[in-house]
PAZAPA-4460 file (N, C-alpha, C; in steps of 0.05 Angstrom, whole numbers, plus 32768, in hexadecimal, padded with zeros to 4 digits):
% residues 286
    n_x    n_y    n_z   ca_x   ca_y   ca_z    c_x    c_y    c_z   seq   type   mol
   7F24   7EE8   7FA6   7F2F   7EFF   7FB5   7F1F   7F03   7FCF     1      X     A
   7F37   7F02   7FE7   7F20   7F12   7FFF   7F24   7F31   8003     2      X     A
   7F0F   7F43   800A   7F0F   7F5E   8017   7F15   7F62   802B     3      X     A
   7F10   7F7B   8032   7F0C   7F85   8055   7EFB   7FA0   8047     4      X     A
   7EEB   7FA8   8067   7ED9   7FBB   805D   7EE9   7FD3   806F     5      X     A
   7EE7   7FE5   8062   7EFA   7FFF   806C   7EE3   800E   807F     6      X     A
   7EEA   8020   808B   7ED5   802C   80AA   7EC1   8036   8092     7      X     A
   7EC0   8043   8076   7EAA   804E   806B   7E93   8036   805D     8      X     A
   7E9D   8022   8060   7E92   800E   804F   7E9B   8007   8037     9      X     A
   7EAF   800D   802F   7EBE   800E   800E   7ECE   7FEF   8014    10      X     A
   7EC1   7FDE   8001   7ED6   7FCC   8007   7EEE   7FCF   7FF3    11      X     A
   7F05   7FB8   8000   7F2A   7FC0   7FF5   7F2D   7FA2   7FF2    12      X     A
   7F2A   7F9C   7FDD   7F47   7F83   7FDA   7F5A   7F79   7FEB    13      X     A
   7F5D   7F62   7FF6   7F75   7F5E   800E   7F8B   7F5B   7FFD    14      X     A
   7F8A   7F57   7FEB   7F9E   7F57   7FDC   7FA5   7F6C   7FC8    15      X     A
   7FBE   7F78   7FBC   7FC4   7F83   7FAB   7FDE   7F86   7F99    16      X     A
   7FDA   7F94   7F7F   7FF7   7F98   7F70   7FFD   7FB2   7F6E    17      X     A
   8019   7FB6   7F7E   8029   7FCA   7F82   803D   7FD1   7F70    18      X     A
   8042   7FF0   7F66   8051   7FEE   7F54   806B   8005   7F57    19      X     A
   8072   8002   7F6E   808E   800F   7F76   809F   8006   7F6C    20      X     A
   80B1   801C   7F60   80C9   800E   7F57   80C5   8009   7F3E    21      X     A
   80B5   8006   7F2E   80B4   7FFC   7F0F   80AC   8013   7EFD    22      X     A
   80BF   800A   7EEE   80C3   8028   7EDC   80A4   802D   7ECC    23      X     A
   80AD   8043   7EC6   8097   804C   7EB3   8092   8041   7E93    24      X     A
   80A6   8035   7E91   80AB   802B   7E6F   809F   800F   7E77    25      X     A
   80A6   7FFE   7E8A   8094   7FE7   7E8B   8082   7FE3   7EA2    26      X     A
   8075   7FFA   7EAC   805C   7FF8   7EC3   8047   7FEC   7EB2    27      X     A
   8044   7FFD   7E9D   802C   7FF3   7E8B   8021   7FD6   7E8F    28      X     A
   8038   7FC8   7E80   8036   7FAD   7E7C   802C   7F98   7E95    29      X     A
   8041   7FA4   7EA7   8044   7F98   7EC4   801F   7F95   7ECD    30      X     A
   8018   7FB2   7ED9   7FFA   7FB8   7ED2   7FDE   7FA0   7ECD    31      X     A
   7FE1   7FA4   7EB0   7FD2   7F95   7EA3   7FE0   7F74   7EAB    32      X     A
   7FF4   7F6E   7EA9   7FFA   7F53   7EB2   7FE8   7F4B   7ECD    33      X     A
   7FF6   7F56   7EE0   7FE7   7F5E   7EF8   7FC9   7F59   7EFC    34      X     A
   7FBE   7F65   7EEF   7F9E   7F6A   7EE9   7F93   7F4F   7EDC    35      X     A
   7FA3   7F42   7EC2   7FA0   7F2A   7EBD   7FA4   7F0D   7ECD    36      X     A
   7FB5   7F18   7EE2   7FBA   7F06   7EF6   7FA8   7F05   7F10    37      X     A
   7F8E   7F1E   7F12   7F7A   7F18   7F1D   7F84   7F2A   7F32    38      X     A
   7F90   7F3E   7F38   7F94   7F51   7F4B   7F78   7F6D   7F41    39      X     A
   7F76   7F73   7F4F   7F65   7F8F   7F48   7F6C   7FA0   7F62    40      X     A
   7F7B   7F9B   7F70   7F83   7FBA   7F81   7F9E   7FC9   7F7D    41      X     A
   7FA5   7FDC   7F67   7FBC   7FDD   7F56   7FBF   7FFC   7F6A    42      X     A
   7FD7   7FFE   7F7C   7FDD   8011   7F82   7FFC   801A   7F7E    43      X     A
   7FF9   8032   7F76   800E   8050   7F6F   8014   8064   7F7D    44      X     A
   801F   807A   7F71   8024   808E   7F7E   802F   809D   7F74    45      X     A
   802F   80BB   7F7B   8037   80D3   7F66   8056   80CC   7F66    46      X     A
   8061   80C9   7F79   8083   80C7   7F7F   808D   80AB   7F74    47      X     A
   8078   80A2   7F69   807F   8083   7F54   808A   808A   7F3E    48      X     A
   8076   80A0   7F2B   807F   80A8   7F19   8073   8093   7F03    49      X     A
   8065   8088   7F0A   8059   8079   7EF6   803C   8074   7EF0    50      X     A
   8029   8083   7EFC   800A   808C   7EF4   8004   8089   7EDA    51      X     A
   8010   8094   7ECC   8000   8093   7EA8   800B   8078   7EA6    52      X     A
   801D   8075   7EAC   8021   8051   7E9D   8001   803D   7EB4    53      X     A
   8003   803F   7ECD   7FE7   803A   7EDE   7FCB   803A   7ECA    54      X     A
   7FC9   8058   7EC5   7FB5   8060   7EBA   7FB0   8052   7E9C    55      X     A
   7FC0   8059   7E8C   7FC0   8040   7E74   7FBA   8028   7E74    56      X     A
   7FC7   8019   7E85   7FB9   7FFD   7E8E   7FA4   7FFC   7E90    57      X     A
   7F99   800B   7EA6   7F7E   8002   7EBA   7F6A   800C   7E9C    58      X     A
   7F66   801E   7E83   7F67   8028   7E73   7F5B   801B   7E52    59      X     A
   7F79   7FFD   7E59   7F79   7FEB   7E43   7F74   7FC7   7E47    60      X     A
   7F6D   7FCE   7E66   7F69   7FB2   7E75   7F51   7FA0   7E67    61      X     A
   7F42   7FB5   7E64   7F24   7FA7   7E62   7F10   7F9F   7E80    62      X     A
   7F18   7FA3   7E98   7F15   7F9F   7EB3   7EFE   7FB8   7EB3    63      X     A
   7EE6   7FB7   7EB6   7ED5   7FCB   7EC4   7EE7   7FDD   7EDC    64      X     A
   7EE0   7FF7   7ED2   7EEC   8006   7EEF   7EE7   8006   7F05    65      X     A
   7ECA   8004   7F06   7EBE   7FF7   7F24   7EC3   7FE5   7F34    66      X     A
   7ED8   7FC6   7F1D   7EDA   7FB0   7F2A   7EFC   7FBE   7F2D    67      X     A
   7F03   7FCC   7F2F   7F26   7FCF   7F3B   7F21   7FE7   7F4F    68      X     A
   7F3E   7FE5   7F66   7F3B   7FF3   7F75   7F5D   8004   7F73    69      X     A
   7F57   8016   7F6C   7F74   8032   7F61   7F79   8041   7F75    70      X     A
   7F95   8042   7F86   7F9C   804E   7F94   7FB6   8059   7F8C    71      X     A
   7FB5   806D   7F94   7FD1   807F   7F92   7FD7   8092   7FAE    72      X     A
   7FF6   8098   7FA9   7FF7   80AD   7FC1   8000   80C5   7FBB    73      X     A
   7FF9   80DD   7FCE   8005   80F2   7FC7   801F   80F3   7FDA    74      X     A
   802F   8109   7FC5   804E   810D   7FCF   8052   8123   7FDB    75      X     A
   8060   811D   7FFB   806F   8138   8004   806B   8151   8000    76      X     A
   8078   8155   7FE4   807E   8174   7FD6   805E   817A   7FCB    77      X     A
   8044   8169   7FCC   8031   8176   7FC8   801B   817A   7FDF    78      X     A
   802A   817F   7FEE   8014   817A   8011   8016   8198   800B    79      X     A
   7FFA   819A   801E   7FEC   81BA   801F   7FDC   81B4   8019    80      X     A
   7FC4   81C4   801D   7FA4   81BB   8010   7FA3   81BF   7FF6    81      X     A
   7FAD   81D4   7FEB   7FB1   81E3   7FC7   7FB6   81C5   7FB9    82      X     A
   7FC9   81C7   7FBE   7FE6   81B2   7FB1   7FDB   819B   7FB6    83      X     A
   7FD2   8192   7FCD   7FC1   8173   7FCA   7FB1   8173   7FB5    84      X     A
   7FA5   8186   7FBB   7F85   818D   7FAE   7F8B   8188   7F8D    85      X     A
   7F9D   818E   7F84   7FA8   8198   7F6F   7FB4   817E   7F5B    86      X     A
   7FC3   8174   7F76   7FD5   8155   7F66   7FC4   813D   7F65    87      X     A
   7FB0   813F   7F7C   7FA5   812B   7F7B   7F98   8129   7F59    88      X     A
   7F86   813A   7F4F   7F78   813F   7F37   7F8C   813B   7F21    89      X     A
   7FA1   8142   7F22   7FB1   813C   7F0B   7FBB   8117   7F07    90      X     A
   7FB6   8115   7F2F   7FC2   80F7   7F25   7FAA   80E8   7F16    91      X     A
   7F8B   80F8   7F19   7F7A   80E8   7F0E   7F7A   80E0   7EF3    92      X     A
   7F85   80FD   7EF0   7F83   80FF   7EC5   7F9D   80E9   7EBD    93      X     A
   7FB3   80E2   7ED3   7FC9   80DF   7ECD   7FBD   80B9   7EC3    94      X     A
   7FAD   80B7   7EDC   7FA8   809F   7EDE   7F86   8099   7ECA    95      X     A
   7F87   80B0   7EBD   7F6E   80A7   7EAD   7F54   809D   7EB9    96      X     A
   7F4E   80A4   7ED2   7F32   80A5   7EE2   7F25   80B7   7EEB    97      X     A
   7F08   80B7   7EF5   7EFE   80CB   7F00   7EFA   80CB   7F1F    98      X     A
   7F04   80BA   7F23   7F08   80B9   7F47   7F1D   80A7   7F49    99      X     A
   7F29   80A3   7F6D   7F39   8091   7F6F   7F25   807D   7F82   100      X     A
   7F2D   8069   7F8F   7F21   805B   7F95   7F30   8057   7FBD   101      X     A
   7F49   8062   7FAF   7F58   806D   7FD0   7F76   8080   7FC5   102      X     A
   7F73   8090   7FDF   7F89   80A5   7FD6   7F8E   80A7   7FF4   103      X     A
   7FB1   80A7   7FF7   7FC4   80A3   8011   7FD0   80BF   8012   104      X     A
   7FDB   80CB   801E   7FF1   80DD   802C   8008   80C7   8031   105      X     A
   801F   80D1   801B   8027   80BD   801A   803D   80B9   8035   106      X     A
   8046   80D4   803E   805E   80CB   8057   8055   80E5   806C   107      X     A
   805A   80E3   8083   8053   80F1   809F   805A   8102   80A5   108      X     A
   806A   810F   808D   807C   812C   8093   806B   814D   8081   109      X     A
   8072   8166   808A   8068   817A   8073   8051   8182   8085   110      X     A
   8040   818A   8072   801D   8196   8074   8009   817C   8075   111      X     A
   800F   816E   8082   7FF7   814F   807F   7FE0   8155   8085   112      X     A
   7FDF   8170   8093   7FC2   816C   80A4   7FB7   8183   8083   113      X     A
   7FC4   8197   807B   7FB3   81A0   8068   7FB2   8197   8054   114      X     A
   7FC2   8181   804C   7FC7   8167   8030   7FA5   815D   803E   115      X     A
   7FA7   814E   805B   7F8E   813D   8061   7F76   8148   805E   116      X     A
   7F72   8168   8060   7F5B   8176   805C   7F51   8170   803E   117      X     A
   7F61   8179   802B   7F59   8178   800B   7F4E   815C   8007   118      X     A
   7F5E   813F   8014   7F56   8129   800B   7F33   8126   801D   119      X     A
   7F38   812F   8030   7F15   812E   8030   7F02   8143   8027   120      X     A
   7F11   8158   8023   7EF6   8166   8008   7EF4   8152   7FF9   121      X     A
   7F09   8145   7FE9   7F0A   813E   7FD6   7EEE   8122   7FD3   122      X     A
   7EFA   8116   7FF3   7EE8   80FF   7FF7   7EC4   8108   7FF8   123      X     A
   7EC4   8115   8005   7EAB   8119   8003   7EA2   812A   7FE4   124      X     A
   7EA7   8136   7FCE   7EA4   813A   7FBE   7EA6   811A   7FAC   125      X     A
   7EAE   810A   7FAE   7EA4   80F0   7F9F   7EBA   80EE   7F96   126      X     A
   7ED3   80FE   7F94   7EEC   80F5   7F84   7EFA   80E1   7F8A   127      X     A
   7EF9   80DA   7FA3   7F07   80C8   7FB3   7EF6   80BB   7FBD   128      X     A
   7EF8   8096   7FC6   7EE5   8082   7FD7   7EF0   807C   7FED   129      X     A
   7F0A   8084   7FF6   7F1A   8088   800A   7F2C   808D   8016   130      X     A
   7F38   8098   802B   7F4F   80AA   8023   7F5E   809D   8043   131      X     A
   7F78   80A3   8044   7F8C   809D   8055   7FA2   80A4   805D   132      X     A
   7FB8   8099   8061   7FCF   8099   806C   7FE5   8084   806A   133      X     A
   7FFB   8091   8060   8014   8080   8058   802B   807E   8070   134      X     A
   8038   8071   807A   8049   8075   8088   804B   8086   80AB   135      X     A
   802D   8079   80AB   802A   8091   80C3   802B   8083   80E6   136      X     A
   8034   8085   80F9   803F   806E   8105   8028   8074   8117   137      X     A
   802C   8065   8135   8012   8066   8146   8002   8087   8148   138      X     A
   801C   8095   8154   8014   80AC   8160   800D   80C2   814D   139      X     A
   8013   80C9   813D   800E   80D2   811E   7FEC   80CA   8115   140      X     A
   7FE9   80B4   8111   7FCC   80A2   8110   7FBF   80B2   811F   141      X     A
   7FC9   80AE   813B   7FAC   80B2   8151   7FA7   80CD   8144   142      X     A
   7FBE   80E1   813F   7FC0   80FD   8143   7FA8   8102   812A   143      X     A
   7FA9   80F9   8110   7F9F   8101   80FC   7F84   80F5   8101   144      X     A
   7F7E   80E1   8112   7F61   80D4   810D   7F53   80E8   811E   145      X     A
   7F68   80F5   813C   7F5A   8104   8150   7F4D   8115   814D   146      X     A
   7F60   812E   8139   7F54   8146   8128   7F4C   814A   8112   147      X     A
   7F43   8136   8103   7F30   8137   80F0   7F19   812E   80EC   148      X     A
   7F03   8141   80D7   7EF4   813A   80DA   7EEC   8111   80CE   149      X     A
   7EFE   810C   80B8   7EFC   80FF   80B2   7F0F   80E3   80B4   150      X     A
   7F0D   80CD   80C0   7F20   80B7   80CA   7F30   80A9   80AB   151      X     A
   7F4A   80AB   80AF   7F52   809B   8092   7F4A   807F   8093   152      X     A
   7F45   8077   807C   7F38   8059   8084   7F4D   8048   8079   153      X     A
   7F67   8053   8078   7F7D   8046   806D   7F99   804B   807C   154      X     A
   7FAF   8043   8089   7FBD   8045   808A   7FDB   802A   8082   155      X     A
   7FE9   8036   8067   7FFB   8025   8057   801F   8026   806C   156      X     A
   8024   8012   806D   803F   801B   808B   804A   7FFC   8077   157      X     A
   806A   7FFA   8082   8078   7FE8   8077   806A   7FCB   808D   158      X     A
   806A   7FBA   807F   805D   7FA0   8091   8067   7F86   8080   159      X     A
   8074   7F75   8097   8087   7F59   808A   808C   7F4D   80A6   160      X     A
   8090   7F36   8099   8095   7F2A   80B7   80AD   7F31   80C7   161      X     A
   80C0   7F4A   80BE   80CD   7F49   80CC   80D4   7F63   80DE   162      X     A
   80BC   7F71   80D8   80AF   7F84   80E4   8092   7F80   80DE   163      X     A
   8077   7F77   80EF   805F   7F70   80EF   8054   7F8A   80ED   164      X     A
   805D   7F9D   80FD   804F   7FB7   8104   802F   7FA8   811C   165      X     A
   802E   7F9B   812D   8024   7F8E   8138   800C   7F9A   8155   166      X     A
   8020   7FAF   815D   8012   7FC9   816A   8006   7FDE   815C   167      X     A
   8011   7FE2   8147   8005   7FF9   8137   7FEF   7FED   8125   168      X     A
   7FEA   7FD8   811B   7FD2   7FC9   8119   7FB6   7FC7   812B   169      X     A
   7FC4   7FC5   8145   7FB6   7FCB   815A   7FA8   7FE7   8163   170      X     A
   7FBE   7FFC   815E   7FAC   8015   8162   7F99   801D   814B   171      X     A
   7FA9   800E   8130   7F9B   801B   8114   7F75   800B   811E   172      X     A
   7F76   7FF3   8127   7F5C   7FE4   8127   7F4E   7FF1   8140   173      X     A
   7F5E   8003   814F   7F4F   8010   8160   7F47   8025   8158   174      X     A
   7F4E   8030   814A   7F44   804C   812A   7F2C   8041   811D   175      X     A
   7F36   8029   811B   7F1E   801F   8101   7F2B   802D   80E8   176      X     A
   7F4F   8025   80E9   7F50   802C   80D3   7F63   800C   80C5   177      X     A
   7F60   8009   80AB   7F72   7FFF   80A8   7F8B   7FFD   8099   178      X     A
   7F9E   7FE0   80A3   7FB0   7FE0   80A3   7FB5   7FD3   8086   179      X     A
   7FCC   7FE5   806F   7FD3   7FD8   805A   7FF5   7FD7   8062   180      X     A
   8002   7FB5   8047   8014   7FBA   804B   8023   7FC0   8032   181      X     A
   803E   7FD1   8048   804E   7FD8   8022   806F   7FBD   802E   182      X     A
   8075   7FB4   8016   8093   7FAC   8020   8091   7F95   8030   183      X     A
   8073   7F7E   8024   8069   7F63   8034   8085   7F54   8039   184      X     A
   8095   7F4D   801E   80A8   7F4B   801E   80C5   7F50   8022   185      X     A
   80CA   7F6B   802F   80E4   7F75   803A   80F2   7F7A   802A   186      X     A
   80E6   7F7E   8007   80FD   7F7D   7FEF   8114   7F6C   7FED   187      X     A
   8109   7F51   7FFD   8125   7F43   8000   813B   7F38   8015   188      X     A
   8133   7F59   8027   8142   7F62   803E   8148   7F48   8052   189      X     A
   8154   7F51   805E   8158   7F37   807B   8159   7F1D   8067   190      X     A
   8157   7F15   8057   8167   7EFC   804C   814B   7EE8   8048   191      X     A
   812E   7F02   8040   8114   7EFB   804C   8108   7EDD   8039   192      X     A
   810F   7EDB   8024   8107   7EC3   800C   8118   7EB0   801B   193      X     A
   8127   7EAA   802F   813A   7E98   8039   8133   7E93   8054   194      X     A
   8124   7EA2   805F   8124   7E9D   8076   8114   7E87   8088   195      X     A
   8124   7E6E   8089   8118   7E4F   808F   80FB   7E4C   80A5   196      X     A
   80FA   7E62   80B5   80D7   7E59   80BC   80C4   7E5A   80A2   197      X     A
   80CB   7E78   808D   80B8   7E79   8080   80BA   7E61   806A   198      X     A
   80CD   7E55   8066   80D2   7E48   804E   80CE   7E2F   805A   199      X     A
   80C7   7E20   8070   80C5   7E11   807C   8098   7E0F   8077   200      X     A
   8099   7E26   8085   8074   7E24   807B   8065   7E27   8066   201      X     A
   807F   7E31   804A   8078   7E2F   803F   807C   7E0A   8036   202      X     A
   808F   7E04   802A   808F   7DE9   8027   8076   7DD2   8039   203      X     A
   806D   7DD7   804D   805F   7DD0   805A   8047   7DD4   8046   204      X     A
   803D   7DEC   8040   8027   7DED   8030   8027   7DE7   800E   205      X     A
   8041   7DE5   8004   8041   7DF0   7FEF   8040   7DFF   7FE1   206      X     A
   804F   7E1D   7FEE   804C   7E2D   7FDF   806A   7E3B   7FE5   207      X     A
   8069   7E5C   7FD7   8084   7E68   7FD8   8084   7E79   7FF6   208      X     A
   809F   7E8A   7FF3   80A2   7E96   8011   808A   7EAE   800D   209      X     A
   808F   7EB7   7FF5   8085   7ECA   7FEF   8067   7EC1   7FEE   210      X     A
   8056   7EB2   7FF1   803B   7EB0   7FF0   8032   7EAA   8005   211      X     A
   804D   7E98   8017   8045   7E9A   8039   8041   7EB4   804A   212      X     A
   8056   7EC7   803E   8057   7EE1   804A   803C   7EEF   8044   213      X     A
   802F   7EF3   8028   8014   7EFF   8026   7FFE   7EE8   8030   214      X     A
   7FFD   7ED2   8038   7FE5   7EC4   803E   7FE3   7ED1   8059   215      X     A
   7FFE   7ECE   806B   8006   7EDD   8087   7FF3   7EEC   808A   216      X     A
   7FF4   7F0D   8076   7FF3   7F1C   807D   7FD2   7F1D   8076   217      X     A
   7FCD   7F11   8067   7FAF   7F14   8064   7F9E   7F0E   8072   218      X     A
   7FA8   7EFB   8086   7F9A   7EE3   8096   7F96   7EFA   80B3   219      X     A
   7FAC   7F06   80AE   7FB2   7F1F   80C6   7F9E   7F37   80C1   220      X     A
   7F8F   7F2D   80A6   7F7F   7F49   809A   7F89   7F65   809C   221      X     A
   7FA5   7F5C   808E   7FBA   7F75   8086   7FB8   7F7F   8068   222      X     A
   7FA7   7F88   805A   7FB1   7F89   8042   7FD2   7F8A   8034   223      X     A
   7FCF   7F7C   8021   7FEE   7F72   801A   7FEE   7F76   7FF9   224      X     A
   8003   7F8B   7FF4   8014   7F94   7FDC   8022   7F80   7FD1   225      X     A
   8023   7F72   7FBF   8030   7F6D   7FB1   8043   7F6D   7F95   226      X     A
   805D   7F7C   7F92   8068   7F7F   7F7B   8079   7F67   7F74   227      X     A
   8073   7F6C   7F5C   808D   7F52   7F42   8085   7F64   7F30   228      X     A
   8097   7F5E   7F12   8099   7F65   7EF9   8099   7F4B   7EF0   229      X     A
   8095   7F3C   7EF1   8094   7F17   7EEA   8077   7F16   7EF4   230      X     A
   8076   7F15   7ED5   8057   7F02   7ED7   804B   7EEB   7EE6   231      X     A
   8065   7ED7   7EE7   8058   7EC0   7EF0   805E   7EC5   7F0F   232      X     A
   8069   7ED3   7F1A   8072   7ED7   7F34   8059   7EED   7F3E   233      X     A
   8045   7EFD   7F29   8037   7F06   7F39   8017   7EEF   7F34   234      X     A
   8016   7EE2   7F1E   7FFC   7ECF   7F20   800B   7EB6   7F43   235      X     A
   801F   7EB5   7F41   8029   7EA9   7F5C   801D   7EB5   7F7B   236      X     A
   8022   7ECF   7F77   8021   7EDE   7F8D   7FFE   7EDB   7F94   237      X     A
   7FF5   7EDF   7F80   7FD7   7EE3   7F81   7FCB   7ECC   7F8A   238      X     A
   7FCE   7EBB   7F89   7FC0   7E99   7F93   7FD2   7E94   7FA8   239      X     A
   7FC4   7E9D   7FBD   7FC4   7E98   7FD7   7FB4   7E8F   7FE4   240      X     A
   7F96   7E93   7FD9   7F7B   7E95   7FE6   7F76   7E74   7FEA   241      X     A
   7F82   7E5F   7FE5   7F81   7E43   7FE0   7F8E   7E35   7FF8   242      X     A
   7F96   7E49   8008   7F97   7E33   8025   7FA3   7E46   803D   243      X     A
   7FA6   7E43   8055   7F99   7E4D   806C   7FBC   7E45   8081   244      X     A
   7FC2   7E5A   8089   7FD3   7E50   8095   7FD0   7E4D   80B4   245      X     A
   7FDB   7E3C   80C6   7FCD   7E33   80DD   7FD9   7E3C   80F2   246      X     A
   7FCC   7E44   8102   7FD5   7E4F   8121   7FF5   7E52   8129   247      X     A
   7FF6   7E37   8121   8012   7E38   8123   8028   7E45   8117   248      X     A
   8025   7E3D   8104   8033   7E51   80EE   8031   7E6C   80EB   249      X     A
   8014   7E75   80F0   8016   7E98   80F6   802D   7E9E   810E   250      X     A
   8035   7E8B   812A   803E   7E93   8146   8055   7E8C   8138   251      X     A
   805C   7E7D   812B   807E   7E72   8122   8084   7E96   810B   252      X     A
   806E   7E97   8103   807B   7EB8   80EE   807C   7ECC   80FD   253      X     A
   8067   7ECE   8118   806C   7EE7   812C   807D   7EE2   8134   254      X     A
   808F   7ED0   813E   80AD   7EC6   8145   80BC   7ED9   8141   255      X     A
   80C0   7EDF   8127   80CA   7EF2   8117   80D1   7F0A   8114   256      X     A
   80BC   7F1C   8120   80C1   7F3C   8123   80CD   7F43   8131   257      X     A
   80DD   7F5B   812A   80F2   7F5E   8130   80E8   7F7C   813D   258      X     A
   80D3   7F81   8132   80C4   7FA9   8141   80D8   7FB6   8132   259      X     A
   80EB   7FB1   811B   80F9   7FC2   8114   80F9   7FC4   80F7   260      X     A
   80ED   7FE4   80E4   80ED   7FE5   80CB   8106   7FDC   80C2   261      X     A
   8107   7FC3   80A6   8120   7FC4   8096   8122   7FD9   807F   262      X     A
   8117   7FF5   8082   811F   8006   8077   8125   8024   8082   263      X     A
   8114   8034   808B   8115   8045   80A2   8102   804B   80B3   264      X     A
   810D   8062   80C9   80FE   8069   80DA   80F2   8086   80D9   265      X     A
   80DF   808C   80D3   80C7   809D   80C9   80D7   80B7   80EA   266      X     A
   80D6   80AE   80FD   80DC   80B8   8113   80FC   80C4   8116   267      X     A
   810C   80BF   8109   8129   80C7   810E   8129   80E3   80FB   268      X     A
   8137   80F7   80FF   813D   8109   80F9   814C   8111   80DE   269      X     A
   8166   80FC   80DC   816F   80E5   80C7   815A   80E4   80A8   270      X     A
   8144   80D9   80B3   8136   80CF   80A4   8125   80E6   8096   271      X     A
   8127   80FD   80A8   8114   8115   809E   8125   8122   8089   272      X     A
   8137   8121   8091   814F   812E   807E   8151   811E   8066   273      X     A
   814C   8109   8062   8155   80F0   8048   8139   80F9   8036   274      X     A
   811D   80FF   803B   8108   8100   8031   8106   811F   802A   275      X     A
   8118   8136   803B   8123   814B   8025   8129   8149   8013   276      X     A
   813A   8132   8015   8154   8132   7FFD   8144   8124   7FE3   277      X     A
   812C   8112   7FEB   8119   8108   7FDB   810A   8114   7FC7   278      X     A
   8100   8128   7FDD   80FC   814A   7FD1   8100   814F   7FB7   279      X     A
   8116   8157   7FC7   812B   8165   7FB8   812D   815C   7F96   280      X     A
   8131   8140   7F99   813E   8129   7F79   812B   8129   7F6C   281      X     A
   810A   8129   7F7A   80E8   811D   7F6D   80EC   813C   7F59   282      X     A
   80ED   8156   7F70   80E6   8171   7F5D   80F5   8173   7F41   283      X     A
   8108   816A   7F3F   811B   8165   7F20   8110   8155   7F0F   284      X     A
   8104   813E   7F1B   80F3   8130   7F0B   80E2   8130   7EFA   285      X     A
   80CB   8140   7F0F   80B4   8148   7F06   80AF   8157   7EEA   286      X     A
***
């Protein structure tokens, strides 16, 4: 496994297993697969809905806690300093630890700045090793690094080759913050497991699209998410570290970007209204 060292000195896994989207009845499993497949940066989120299955794993692994790194995010409907303050601790019990190892804000809308206050009480009280930002685009970044006392040493944004996020990389390394990715893969999108540059370098190396896209991004010193529910597709994902992709082939994948999310835009109005409605479905849940 390689790292990166975050602005406090905490090092992060360049690699990790992501667990959006997978239910609660088989996160468990997924988890501990995961973990057996040599991942240790297992990140969640309250609006996952799947923490206690997280927490059970990391739990029944046998993995020292020290050697894994547990991230989760908080949701929307709990921004405010109270309510951060508040969910964060429950996701701990949820997740069966006494600290996290990183905790995000998970989207750019609401009370962020008094959600961002709690997560650094929090940090400096030892609950947290570092704290951040989900979804937060250049200007948003600068805004939160400008007025606070404390710099997130994380910011998680959608990143694939077919949106690099390539400037906002740039301002985040001018923060000294860094850059993780969610959605390495596009879920598919744009026709991404097919698409003949990548399947071209991969064959070249021997490997899948999907392992060219996270070697990409690592090599870019992007931290990179990876989800499967297939075992052998995540011990796949994980052995990357075994060869180096060359100059060229990074300029043949920047080829690629398109500067445009294949899911949405954080900035449209549209979009503010859809993460009401998000709201809205999570509070019935809960």
């Amino acid at each position: 496994m390689e790292y990166v060292t975050l602005n406090n000195g905490v090092k992060m896994p360049l690699l990790g297993y992501g667990v959006f989207q997978i239910s609660n009845e088989e996160c468990e499993q997924c988890v501990l697969n995961a973990i057996g497949a040599g991942y240790r940066l297992i990140d969640t989120a309250q609006s996952y809905f799947n923490e206690e299955a997280v927490g059970n794993a990391i739990s029944q692994c046998g993995v020292p806690r020290e050697e894994l790194f547990l991230t989760t995010k908080v949701w929307i409907d709990h921004y405010g300093y109270e309510k951060t303050r508040a969910s964060v601790l429950e996701s701990m019990k949820k997740l069966k630890t006494d600290y996290l190892d990183l905790c995000l804000l998970h989207q750019p809308f609401s009370d962020y700045y008094g959600a961002y206050h709690a997560l650094e009480d929090l940090y400096k009280e030892g609950k947290i090793r570092a704290i951040g930002v989900s979804n937060f685009y250049p200007d948003r970044l600068s805004d939160i690094v400008a007025f606070n006392e404390i710099v997130p040493q994380v910011n998680q944004v959608e990143t694939n080759p077919v949106n690099q996020q390539i400037a906002a990389q740039k301002n985040m390394e001018k923060n000294n913050v860094q850059i993780e990715a969610w959605a390495p893969f596009g879920e598919g999108k744009a026709n991404m497991f097919d698409n003949p540059v990548l399947k071209g370098i991969g064959e070249k190396h021997g490997k899948s699209v999907a392992q060219v896209i996270l070697r990409w991004l690592t090599q870019r010193k992007v931290v990179a998410l990876a989800k499967s529910t297939h075992e052998n597709r995540m011990q796949e994902n994980f052995n990357i570290f075994d060869f180096k992709l060359s100059a060229e082939d990074m300029e043949a994948i920047q080829k690629l970007d398109t500067g445009k999310s294949l899911f949405f835009n954080h900035q449209e109005a549209a979009i503010v209204d859809f993460f009401v409605q998000l709201i809205n479905q999570r509070r019935k849940i809960e």
